[in-house]
VEXTISE-711485 format. One record per residue (C-alpha): residue number from 1; residue in three letters; y, z, x. Coordinates in steps of 0.05 Angstrom, whole numbers, padded with zeros to 5 digits, always signed. Each point is the difference from the previous one (the first is absolute). Layout:
N
[r NUM,"ALA",[Y,Z,X]]
...
% end
This chain:
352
[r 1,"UNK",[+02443,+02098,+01610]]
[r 2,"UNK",[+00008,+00032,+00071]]
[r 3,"UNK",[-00004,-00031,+00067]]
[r 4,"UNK",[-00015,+00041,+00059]]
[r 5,"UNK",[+00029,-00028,+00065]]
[r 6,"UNK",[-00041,+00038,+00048]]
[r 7,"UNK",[-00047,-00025,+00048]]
[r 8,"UNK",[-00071,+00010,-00014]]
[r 9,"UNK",[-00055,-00024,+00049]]
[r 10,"UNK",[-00072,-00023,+00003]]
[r 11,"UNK",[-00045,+00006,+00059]]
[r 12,"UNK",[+00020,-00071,+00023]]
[r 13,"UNK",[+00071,+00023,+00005]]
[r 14,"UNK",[-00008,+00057,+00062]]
[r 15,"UNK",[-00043,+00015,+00067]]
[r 16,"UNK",[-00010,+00069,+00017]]
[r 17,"UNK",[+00048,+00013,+00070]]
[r 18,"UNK",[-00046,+00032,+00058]]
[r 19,"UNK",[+00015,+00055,+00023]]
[r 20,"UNK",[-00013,+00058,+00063]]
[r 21,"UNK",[-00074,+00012,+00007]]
[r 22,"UNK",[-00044,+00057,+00029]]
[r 23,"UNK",[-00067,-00033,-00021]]
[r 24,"UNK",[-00045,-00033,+00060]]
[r 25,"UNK",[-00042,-00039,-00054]]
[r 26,"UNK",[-00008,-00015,-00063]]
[r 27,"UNK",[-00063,+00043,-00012]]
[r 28,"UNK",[+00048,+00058,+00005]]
[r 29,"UNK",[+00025,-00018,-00072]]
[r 30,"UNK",[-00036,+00041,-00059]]
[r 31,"UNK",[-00001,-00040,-00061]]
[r 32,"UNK",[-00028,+00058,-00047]]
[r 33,"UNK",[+00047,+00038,-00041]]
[r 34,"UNK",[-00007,+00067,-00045]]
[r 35,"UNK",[+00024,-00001,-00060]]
[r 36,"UNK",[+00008,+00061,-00065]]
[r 37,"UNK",[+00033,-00023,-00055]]
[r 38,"UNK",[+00044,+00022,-00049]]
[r 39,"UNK",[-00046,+00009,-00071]]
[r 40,"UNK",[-00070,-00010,+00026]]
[r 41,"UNK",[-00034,+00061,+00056]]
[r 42,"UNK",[-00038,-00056,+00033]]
[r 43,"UNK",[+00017,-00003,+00073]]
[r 44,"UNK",[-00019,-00072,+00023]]
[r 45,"UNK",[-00002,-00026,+00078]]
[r 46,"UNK",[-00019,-00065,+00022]]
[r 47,"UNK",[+00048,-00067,+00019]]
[r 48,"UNK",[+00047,-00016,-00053]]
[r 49,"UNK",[-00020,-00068,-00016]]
[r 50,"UNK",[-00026,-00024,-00076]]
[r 51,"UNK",[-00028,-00063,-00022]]
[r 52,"UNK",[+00032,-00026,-00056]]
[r 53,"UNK",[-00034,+00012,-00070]]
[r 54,"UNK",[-00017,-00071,-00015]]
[r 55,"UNK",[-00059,-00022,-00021]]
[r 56,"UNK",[-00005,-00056,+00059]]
[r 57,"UNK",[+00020,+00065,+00057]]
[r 58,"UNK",[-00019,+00057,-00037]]
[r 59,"UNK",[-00074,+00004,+00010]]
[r 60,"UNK",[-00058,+00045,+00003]]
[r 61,"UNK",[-00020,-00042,+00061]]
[r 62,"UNK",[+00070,-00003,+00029]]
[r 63,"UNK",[+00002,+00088,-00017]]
[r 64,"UNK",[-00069,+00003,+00046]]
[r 65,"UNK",[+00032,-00033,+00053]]
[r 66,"UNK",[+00073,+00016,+00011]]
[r 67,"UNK",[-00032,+00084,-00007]]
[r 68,"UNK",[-00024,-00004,+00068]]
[r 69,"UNK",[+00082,-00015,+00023]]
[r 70,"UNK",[+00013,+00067,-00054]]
[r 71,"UNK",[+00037,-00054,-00041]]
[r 72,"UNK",[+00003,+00008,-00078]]
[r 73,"UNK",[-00021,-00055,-00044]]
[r 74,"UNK",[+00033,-00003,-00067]]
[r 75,"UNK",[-00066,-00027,-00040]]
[r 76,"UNK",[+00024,-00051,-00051]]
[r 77,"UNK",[+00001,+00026,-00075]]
[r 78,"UNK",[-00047,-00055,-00022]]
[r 79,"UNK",[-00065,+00024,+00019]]
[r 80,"UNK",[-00056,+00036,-00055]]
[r 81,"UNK",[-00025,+00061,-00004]]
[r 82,"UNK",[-00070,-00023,+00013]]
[r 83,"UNK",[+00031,-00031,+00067]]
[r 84,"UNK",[+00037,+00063,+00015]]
[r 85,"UNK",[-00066,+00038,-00009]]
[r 86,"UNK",[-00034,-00047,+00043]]
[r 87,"UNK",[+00052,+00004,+00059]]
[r 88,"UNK",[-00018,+00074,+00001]]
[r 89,"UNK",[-00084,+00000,+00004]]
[r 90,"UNK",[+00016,-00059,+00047]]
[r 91,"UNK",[+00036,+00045,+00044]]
[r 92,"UNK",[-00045,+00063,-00005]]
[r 93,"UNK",[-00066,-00053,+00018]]
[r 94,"UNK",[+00037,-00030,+00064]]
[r 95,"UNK",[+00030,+00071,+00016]]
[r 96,"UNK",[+00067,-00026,+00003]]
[r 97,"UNK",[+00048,+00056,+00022]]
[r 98,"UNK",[+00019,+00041,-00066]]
[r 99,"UNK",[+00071,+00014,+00036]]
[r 100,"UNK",[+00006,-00080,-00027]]
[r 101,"UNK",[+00024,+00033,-00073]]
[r 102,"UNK",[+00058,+00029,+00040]]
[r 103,"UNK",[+00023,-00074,+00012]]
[r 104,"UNK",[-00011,-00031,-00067]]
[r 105,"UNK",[+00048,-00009,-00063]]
[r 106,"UNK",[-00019,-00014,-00063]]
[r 107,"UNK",[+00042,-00046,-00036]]
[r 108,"UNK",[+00020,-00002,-00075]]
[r 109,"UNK",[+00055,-00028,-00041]]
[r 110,"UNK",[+00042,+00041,-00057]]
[r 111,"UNK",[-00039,-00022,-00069]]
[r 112,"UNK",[-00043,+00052,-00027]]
[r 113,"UNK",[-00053,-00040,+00017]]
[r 114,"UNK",[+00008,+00004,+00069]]
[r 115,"UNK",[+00010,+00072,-00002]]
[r 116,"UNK",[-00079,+00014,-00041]]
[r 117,"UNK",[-00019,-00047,+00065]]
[r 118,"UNK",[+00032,+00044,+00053]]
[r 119,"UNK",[-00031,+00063,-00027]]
[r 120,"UNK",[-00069,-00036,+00001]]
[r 121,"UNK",[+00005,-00017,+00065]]
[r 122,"UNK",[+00036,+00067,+00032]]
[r 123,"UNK",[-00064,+00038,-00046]]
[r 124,"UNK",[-00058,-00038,+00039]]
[r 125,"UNK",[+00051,-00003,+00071]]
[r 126,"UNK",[+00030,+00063,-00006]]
[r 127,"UNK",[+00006,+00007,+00083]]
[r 128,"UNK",[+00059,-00060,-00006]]
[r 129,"UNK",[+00064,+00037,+00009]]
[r 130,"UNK",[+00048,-00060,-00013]]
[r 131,"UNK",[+00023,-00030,-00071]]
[r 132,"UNK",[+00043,-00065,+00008]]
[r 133,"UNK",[+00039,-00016,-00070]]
[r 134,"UNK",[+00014,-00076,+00013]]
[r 135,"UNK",[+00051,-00037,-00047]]
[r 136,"UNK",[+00041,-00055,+00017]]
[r 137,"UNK",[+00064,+00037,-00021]]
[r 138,"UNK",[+00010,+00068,+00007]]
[r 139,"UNK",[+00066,+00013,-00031]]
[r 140,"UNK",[-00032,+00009,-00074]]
[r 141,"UNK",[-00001,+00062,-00037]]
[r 142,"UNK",[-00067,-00021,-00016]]
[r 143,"UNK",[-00030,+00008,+00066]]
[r 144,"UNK",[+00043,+00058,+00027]]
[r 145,"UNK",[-00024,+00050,-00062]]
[r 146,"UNK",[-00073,-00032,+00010]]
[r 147,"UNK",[+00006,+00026,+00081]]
[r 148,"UNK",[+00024,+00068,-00038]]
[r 149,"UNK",[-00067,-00002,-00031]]
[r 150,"UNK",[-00046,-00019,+00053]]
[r 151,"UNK",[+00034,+00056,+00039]]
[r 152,"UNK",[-00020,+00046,-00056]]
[r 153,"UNK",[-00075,-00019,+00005]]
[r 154,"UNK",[+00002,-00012,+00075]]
[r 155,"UNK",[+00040,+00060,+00020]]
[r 156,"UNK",[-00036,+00000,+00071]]
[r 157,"UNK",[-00012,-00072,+00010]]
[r 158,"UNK",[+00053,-00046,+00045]]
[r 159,"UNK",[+00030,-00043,-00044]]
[r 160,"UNK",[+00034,-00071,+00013]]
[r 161,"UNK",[+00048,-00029,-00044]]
[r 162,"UNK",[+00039,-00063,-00001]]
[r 163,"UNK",[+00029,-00051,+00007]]
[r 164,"UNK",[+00076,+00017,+00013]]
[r 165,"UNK",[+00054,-00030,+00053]]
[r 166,"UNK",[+00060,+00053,-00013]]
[r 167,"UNK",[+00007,+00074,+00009]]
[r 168,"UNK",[+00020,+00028,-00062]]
[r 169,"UNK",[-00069,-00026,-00025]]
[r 170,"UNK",[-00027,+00023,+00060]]
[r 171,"UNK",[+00013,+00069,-00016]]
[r 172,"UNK",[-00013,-00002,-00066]]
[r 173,"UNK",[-00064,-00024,+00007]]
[r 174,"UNK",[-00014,+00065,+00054]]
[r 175,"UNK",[+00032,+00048,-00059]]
[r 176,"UNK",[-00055,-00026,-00045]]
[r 177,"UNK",[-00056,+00013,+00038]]
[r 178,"UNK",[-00018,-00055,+00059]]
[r 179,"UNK",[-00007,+00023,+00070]]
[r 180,"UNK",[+00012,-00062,+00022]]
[r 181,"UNK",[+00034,-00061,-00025]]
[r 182,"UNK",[-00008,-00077,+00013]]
[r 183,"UNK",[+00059,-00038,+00020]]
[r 184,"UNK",[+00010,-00075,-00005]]
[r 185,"UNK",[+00019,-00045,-00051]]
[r 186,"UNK",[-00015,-00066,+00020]]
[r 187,"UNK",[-00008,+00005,+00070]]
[r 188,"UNK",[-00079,-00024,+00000]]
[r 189,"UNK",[-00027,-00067,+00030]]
[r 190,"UNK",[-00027,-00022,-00063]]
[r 191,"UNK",[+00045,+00031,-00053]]
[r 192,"UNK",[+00056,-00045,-00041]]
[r 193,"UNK",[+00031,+00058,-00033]]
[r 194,"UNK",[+00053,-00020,+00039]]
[r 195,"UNK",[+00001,-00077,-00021]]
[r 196,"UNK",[-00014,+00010,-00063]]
[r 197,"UNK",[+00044,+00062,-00028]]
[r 198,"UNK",[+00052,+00005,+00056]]
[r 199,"UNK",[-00012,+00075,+00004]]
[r 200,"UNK",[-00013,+00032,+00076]]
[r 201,"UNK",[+00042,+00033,+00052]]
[r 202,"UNK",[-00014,-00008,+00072]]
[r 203,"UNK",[-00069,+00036,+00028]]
[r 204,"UNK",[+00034,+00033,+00062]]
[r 205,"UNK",[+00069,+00023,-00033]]
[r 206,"UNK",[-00047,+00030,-00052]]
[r 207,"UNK",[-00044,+00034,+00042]]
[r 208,"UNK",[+00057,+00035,+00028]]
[r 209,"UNK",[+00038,+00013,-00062]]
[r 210,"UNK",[-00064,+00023,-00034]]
[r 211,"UNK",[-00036,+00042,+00054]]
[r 212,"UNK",[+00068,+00041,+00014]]
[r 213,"UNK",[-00003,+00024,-00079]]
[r 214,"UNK",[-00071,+00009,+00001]]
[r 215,"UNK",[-00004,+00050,+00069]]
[r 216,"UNK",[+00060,+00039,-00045]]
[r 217,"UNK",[-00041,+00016,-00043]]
[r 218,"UNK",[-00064,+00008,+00040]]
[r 219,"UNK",[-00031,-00059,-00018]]
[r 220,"UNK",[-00027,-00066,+00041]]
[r 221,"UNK",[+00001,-00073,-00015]]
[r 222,"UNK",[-00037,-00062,+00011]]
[r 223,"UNK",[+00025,-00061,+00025]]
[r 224,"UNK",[-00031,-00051,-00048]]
[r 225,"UNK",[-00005,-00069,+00022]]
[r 226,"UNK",[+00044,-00049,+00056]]
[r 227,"UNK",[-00035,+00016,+00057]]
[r 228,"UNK",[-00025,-00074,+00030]]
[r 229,"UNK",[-00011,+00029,+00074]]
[r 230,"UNK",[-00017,+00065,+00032]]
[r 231,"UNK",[+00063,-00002,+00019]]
[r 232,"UNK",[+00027,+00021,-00066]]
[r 233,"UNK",[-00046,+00055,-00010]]
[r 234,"UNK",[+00041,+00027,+00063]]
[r 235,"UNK",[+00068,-00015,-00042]]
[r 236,"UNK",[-00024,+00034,-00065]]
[r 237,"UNK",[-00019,+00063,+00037]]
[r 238,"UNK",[+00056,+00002,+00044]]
[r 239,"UNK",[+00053,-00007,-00070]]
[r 240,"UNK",[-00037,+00063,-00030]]
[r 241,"UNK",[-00062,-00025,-00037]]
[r 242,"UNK",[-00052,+00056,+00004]]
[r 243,"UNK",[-00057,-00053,-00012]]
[r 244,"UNK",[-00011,-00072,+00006]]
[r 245,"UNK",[-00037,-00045,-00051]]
[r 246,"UNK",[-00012,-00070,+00004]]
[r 247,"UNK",[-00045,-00060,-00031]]
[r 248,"UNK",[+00013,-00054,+00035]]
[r 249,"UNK",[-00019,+00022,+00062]]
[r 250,"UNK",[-00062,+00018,-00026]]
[r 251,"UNK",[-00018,-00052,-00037]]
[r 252,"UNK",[-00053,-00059,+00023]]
[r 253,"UNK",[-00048,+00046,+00034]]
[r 254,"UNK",[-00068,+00010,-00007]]
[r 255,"UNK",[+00009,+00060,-00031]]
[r 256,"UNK",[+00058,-00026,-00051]]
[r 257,"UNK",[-00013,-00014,-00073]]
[r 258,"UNK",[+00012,-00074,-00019]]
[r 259,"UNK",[-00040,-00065,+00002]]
[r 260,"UNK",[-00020,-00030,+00073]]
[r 261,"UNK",[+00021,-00073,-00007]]
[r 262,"UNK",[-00025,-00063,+00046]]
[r 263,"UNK",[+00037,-00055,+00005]]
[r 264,"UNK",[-00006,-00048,+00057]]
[r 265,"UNK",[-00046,+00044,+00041]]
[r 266,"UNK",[+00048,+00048,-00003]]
[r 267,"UNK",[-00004,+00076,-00040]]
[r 268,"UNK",[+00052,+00034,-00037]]
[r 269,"UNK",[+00003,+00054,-00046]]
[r 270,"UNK",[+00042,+00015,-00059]]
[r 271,"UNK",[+00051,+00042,-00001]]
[r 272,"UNK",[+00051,+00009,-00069]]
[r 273,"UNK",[+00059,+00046,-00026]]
[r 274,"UNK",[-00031,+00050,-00060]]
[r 275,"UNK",[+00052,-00032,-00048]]
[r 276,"UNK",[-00018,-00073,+00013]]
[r 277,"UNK",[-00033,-00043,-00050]]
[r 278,"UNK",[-00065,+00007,+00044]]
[r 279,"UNK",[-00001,+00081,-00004]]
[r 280,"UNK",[+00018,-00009,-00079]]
[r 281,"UNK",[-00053,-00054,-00012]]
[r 282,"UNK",[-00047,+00041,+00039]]
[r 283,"UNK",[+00004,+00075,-00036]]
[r 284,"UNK",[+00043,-00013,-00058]]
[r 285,"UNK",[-00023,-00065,-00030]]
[r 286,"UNK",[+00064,-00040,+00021]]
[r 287,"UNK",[+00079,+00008,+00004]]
[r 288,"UNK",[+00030,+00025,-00060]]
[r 289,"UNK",[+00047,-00037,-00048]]
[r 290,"UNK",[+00055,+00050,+00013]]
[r 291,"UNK",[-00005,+00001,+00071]]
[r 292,"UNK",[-00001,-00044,+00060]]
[r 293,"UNK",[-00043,-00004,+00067]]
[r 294,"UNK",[+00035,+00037,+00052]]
[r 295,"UNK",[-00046,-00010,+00059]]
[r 296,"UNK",[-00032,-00059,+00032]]
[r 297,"UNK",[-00067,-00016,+00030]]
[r 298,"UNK",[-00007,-00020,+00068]]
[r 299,"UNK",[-00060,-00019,+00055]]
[r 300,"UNK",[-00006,+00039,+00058]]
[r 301,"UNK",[-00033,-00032,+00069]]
[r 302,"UNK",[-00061,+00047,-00009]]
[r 303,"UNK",[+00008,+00055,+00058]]
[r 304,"UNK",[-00067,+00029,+00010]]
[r 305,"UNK",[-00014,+00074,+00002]]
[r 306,"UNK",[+00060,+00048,-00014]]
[r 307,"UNK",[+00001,+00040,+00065]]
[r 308,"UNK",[+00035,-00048,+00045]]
[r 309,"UNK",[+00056,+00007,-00045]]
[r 310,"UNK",[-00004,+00069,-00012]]
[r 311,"UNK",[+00011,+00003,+00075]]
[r 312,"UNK",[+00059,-00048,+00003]]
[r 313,"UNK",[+00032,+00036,-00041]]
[r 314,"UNK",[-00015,+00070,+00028]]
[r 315,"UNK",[+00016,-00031,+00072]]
[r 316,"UNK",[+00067,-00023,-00027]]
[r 317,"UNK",[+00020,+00065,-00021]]
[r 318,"UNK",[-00022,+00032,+00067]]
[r 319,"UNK",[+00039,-00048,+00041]]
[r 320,"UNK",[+00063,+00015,-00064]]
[r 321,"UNK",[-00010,+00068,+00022]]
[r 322,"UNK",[+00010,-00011,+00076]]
[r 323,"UNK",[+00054,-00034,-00001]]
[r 324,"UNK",[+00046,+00044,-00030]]
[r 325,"UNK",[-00031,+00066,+00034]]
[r 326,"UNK",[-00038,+00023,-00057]]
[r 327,"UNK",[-00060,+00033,+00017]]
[r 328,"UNK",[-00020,+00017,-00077]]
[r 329,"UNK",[+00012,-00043,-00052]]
[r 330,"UNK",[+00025,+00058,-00038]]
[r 331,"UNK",[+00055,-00012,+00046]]
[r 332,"UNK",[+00012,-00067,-00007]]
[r 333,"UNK",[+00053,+00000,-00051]]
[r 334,"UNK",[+00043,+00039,+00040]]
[r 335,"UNK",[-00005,-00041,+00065]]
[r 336,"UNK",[+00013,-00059,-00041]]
[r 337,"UNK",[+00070,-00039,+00003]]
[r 338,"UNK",[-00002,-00065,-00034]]
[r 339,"UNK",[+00042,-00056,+00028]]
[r 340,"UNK",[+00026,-00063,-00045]]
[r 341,"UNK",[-00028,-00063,+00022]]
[r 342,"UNK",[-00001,-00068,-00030]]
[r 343,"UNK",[-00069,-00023,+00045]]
[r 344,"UNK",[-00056,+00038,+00002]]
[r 345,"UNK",[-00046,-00051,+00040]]
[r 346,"UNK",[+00001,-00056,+00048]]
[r 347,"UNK",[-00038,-00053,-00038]]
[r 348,"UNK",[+00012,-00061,+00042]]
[r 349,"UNK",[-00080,-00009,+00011]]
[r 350,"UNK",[-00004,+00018,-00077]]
[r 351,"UNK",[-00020,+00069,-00032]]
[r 352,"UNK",[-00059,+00041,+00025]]
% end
């Protein structure tokens, strides 16, 4: 047993301290990044910011409409082939922009039978350039030889792997064959991992820790999960993430997966962690004797069409950008200094 004494932090714990500016406004900031990677020859550009792979955020709906922000959608790993084929002659018929492959990720876990699925999929969408290899822990040998192999079949496709908090598995991960790994073990809205296993590590500390090994190596990272605010997307940049993925604030839109609920006049949607009793009851016929539910299910106040969010968010990260002179958010990060607090808000007429 080990106990390390050293301070790690969460987005709650800091504000980002302003700094000098030369910007007039904050339509001065460019979102868009370029990034090459360190396996795959795909050059990608667009803004930085994934929804989630869940199967209540990660939507062929949610893909169609977060594309027109250059967003990438992580699609959820549950859908069929037939839908999959379906989502493509849907597209061609209502000429939606082909660049939309270019922002898509297919999904799949680490059995072989999610592999035989991903190569059906990437054979009849051969124009999506990003794999996402989803497991609840990454730290197996299991899963890091099974990224070694979809690197092998893949050797020019993007691929995802996680989920990790630390940097030694960090790097391993990038050593196998990901180009970019997901970080966060616990951090999510409606994830008990947490709760129920006592395993995590702080989402900021580990965006830090993590990103630094990953750029050694020429790699990039995710931050997976903690953001509640657009706020926080500003934090996870500005501590090193190269991307930002979130469900939660996704979730309850029109264009979310999930039931819409009424209940006293009012509409909400559903919105669950992919380890919860709902997910398992859902797509694997209920929680397994020799495991236990490590998400929760939740209703969210239904929102409406995605795009005012979408804006928040990409608002937020202008006004991040401002305020610490940044007129890139390639260049955030390096304008960032992070200050402990312990209040974020004033709340005395409640949260907003």
């Amino acid at each position: 047993m080990i106990i390390d004494n050293e301070v790690k932090l969460d987005f709650k714990d800091v504000l980002i301290k302003p700094k000098r500016s030369n910007l007039c406004s904050r339509s001065q900031v460019d979102l868009e990044r370029t990034f090459t990677f360190k396996h795959s020859p795909f050059i990608w550009k667009g803004i930085p910011v994934m929804v989630s792979n869940m199967d209540t955020t990660g939507t062929f709906e949610m893909a169609i409409a977060v594309h027109k922000h250059k967003l990438i959608t992580c699609i959820h790993k549950h859908y069929t082939i037939e839908e999959w084929k379906s989502f493509r002659v849907m597209n061609s018929l209502n000429n939606i922009d082909p660049s939309i492959y270019n922002h898509i990720a297919v999904t799949s876990g680490s059995k072989e039978e999610d592999l035989e699925k991903l190569k059906l999929i990437l054979s009849e969408l051969p124009d999506i350039h990003f794999i996402c290899l989803d497991v609840a822990n990454g730290y197996t040998e299991h899963f890091v030889s099974f990224i070694a192999r979809v690197r092998l079949l893949y050797p020019d496709k993007v691929i995802i792997a996680g989920s990790v908090a630390t940097p030694e598995m960090t790097e391993e991960l990038i050593l196998k064959g990901a180009d970019i790994v997901k970080v966060g073990i616990g951090p999510g809205s409606v994830c008990t991992t947490r709760k129920k296993t006592g395993v995590g590590y702080p989402q900021l500390s580990s965006i830090i820790e993590c990103s630094d090994a990953a750029h050694g190596l020429n790699g990039h990272i995710i931050c997976d999960g903690g953001c509640v605010c657009p706020g926080d997307f500003g934090k996870a940049f500005g501590s090193g993430g190269d991307f930002v993925m979130s469900g939660g604030m996704f979730s309850g839109h029109e264009e979310s997966g999930g039931d819409l609920v009424e209940t006293n006049g009012e509409k909400f949607k559903e919105f669950y962690g992919m380890s919860s009793s709902t997910a398992m009851d859902k797509h694997s016929g209920g929680v397994a004797k020799y495991r236990t539910s490590e998400g929760k299910k939740v209703l969210i106040p239904y929102k409406g069409p995605v795009e005012t969010t979408i804006l928040d968010i990409l608002g937020g990260l202008r006004s991040t950008c401002t305020y610490v002179g940044a007129d890139k958010l390639k260049h955030l990060s390096k304008r960032t200094t992070f200050i402990r607090v312990t209040q974020q808000l004033n709340e005395v007429y409640g949260k907003s």
